[in-house]
C-alpha positions in Angstrom: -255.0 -115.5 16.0 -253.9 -112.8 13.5 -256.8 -110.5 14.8 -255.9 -111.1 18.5 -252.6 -109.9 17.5 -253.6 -107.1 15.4 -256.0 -106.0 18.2 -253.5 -106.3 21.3 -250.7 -104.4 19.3 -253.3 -101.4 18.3 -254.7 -101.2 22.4 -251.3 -100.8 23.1 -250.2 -98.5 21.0 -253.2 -96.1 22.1 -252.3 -96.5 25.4 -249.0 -95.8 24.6 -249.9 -91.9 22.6 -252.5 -91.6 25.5 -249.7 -91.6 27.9 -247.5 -89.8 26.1 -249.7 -87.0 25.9 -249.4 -84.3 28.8 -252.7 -82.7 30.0 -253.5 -79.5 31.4 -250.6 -77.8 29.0 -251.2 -73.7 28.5 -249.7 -72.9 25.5 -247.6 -69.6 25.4 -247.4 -67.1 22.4 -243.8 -65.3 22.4 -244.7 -61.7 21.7 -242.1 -61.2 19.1 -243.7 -63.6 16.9 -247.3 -62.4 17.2 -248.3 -60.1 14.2 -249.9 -56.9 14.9 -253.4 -55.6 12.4 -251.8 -52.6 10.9 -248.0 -51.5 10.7 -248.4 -48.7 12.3 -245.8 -46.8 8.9 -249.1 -46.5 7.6 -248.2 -48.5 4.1 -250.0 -51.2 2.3 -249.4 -54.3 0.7 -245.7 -54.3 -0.4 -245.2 -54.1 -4.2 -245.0 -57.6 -5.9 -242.0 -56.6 -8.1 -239.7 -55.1 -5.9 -241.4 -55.7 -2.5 -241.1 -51.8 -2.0 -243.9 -49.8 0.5 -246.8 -49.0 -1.2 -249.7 -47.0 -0.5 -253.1 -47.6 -1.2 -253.9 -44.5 -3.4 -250.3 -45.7 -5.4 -251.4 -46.3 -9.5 -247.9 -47.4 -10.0 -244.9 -48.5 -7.3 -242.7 -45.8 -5.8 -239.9 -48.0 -6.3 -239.7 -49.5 -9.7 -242.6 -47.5 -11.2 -244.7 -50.4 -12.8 -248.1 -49.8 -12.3 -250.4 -51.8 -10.4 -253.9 -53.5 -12.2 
């Protein structure tokens, strides 16, 4: 009886999410949100002490002048 229960209550509950569910959805990136492949500034990784522009010929940060590696 326990398994008739158990079984009844999980058929429902998939119907149930399978209902729920919408089909044929598109989904919509917002533009502002969508990151570009280069920053068009031209600099690199940021530095990790002071989060300062960097470029990638730098051997030390502009900002705080510790040197990277």
């Amino acid at each position: 009886m326990l398994e008739v229960l158990l079984a009844l209550t999980a058929t429902t509950g998939l119907f149930a999410l399978a209902k729920g569910m919408k089909s044929n959805q598109r989904y919509q990136a917002n533009p502002a949100f969508v990151a570009a492949g280069r920053d068009e500034r031209g600099d690199d990784l940021p530095c990790p002490w002071c989060y300062g522009p960097t470029q990638e010929h730098d051997k030390r940060c502009p900002g705080c002048g510790r040197s990277f590696g």
